[in-house]
C-alpha positions in Angstrom: 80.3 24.2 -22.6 77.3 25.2 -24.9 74.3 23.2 -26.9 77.0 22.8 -29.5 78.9 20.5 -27.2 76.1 18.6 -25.4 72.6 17.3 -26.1 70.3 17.8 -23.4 67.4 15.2 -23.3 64.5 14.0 -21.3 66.7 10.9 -20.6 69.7 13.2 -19.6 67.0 14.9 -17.2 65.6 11.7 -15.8 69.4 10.6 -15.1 70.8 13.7 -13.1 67.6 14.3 -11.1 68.1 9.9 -9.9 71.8 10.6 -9.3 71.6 13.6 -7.2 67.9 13.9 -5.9 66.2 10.8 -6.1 63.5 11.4 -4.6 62.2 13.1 -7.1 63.3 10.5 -9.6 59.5 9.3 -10.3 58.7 12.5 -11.8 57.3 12.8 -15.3 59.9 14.7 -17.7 59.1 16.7 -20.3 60.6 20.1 -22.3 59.1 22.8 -21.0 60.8 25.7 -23.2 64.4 26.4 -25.0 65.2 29.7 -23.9 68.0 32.1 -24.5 70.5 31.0 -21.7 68.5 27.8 -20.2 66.4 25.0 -21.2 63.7 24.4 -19.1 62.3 21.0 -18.8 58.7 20.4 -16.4 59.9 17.5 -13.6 55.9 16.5 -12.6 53.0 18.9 -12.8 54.4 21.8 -10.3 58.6 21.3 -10.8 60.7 22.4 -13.5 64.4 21.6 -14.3 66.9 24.7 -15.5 69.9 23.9 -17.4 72.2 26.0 -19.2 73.1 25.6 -22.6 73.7 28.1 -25.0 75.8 30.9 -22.8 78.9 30.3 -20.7 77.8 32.9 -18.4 74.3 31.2 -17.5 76.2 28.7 -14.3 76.5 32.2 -12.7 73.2 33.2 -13.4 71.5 30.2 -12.2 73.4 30.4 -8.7 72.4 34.1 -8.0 69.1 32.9 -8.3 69.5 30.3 -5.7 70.9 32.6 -3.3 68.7 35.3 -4.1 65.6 34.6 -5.1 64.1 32.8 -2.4 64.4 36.4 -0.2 62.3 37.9 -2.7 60.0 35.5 -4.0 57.8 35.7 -0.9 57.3 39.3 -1.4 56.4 39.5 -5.0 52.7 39.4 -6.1 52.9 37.2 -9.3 54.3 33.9 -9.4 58.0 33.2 -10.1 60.3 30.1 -10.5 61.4 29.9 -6.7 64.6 27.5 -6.6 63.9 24.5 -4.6 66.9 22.7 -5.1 70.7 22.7 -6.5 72.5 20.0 -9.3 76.2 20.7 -9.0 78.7 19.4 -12.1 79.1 16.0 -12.8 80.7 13.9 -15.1 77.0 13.3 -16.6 76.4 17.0 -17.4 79.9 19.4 -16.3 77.5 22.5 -15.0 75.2 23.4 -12.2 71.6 23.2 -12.8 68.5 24.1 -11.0 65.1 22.4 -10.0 62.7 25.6 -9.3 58.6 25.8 -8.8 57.2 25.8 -12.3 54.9 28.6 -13.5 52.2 28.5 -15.8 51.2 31.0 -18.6 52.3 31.8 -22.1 55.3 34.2 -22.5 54.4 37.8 -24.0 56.3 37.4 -27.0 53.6 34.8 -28.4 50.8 35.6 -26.3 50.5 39.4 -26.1 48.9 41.1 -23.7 45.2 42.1 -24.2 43.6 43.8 -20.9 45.6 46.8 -20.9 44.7 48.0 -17.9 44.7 45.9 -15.7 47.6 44.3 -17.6 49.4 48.0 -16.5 48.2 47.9 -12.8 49.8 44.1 -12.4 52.6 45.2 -13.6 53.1 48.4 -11.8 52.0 46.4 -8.3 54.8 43.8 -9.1 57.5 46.6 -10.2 56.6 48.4 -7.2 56.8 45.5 -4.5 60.4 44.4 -5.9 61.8 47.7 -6.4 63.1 48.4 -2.7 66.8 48.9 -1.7 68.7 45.9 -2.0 71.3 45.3 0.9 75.1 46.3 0.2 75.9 42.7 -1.1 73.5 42.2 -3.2 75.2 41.7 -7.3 75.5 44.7 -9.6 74.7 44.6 -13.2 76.4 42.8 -15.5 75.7 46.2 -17.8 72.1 47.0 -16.4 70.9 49.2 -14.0 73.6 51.6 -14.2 74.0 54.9 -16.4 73.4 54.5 -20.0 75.9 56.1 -21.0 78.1 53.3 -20.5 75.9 51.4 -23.4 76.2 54.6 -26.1 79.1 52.6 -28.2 77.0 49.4 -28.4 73.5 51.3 -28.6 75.4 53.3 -32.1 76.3 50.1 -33.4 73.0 48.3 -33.3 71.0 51.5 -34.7 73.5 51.3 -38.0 72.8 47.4 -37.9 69.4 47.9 -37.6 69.2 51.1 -40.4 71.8 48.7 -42.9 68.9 45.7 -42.9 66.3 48.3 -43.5 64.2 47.0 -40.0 64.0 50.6 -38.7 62.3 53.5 -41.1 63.8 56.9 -39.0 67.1 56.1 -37.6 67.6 59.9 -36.6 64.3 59.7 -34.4 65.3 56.1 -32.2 68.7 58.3 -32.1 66.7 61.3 -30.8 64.7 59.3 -28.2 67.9 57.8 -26.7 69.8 61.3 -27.0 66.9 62.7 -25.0 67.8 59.3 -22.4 71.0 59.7 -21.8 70.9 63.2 -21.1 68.8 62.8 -18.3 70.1 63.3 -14.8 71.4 59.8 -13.1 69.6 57.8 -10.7 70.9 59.5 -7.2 68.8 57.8 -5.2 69.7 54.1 -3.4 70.4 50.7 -5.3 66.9 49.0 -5.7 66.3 45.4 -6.4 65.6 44.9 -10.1 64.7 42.1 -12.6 66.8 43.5 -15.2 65.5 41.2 -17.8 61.8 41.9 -18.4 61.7 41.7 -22.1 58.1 39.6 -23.0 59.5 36.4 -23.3 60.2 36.8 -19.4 56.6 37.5 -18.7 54.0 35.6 -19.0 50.2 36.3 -20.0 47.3 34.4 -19.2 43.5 35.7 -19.9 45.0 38.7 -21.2 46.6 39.8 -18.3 50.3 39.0 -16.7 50.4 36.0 -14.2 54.1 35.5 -14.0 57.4 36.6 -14.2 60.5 34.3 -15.0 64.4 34.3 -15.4 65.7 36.1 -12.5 69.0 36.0 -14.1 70.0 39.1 -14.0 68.7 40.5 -10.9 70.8 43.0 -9.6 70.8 46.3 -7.6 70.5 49.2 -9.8 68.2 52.4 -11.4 64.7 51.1 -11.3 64.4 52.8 -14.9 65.8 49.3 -16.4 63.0 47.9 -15.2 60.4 50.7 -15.7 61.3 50.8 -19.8 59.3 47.3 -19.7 55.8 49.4 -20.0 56.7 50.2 -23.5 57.9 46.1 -25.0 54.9 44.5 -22.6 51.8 46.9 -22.7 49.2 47.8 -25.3 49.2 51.6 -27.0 48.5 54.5 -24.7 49.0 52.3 -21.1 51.9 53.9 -20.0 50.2 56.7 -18.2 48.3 54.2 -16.8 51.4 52.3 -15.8 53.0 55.3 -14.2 50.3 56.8 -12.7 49.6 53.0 -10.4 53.4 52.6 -9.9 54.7 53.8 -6.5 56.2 56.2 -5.5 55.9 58.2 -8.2 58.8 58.2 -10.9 60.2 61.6 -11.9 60.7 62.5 -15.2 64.2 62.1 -15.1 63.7 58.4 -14.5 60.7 58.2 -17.0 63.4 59.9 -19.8 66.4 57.1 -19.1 63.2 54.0 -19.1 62.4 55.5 -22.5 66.2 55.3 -23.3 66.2 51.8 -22.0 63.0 50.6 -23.9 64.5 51.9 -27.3 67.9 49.7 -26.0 65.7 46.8 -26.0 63.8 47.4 -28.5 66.3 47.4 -30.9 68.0 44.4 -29.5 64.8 42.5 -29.7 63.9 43.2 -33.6 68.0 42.7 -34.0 67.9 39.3 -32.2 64.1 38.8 -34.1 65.4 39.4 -38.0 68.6 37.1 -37.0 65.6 34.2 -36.4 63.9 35.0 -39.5 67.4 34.7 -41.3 68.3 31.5 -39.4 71.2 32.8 -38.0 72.0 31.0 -34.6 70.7 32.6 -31.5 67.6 34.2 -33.5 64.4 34.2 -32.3 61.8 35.5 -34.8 58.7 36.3 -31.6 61.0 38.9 -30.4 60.5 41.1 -33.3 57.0 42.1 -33.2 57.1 43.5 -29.5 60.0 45.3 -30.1 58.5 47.0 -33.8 55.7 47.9 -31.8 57.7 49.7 -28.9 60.2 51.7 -31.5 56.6 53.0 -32.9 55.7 54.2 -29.3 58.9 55.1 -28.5 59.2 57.3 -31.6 56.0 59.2 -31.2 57.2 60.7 -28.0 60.0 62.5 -29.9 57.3 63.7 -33.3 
């Protein structure tokens, strides 16, 4: 079931929250943000309400979270949506749906970041406290964290897309920078914990720095690179040194070669998904463009 086959409303909110944890029920309820898999809707001043709506896979999503999350959250030195409680199916609205701290700030996309460094140093502290092994049971990636490789068909396909709508200038050099990726030795060392989804509508800026990091999603065990290509769609020009140098341990360059591969994977997908907003087709969402122009730019100078 999708937002084609159901209306979620403030009135729909108010209902499930009385039916299944009432005492919550005198809550204010308000929409919070529509994102790509969820809607999230504030419950009060420090609650929020997460309910899928536009992917089938977002019920699984939402229950890692709730198993996982709550491990990690205490650990991590930004804010995140820690679940608090579960809403299971019902005949009122047929999928699971989460109630989760709320966190303040402005997502990336809209509000860019502006204190570069510092804006690098909080986001190498919060890469480097989440990015330890992850115990043997912890989920793998849908089609993240592993080798790149496995994403060469569908990274081909979006370069033509992108060079047939004329949104890229130099399709040879976003080829060249992911040919230099995926050439890259493999990740060899253990499965770390990883967001796997920080593109800058999952962040969130506040005084021109990042003060919180949301949709745990996708969290998985996996290459830290996935993660580490989020210093080229979040941070100002000439901050990924400065990134790299405050991120710990160290990254090799074979894992700063498949991040630059993953950035330009992103990238592309975000100006893709961005044009498809300007164009109206569903699913589009126009903010995603400008991060991810920027990045190809970056990304491109390290091959020139």
């Amino acid at each position: 079931m999708t937002h084609a086959e159901i209306e979620i409303t403030a009135e729909l909110v108010r209902d499930l929250v009385r039916e299944q944890h009432p005492d919550l029920a005198d809550r204010p309820v308000r929409l919070g943000a529509r994102g790509w898999d969820n809607q999230l809707w504030r419950l009060g001043d420090d609650l929020a309400v997460r309910l899928p709506w536009a992917t089938a896979s977002a019920d699984a999503l939402l229950r890692k979270e709730h198993a996982w999350l709550p491990m990690l959250a205490p650990r991590l030195p930004l804010p995140v949506p820690v679940p608090q409680r579960v809403g299971e199916p019902s005949g009122r609205f047929p999928r699971p749906w989460l109630i989760t701290t709320w966190v303040a700030g402005a997502p990336a996309d809209q509000v860019p970041v502006t204190r570069a460094a510092d804006a690098a140093e909080t986001l190498a502290t919060f890469l480097t406290a989440l990015h330890q092994p992850a115990p043997s049971d912890a989920p793998a990636g849908r089609d993240r964290g592993g080798p790149l490789a496995d994403r060469a068909e569908a990274f081909a396909k979006g370069v033509t897309a992108a060079a047939e709508r004329g949104l890229i200038d130099d399709p040879d050099a976003v080829r060249a920078v992911w040919h230099d990726a995926v050439t890259a030795p493999r990740w060899t060392g253990p499965a770390l914990w990883i967001h796997a989804d920080l593109h800058p509508a999952n962040v969130l800026t506040a005084d021109g720095n990042l003060c919180g990091v949301i949709d745990f999603g996708d969290l998985c065990a996996g290459d830290p690179a996935y993660d580490l290509a989020a210093a080229w769609l979040l941070l100002p020009d000439d901050t990924t040194d400065h990134f790299y140098a405050a991120y710990q341990p160290a990254p090799d360059t074979a894992t700063m070669r498949r991040a630059r591969g993953w950035a330009m994977a992103r990238a592309l997908s975000g100006i893709l998904i961005g044009d498809a907003g300007v164009h109206g087709r569903p699913g589009g969402k126009p903010t995603w463009g400008p991060p991810g122009h920027a990045a190809l730019r970056r990304l491109v100078a390290t091959v020139r």
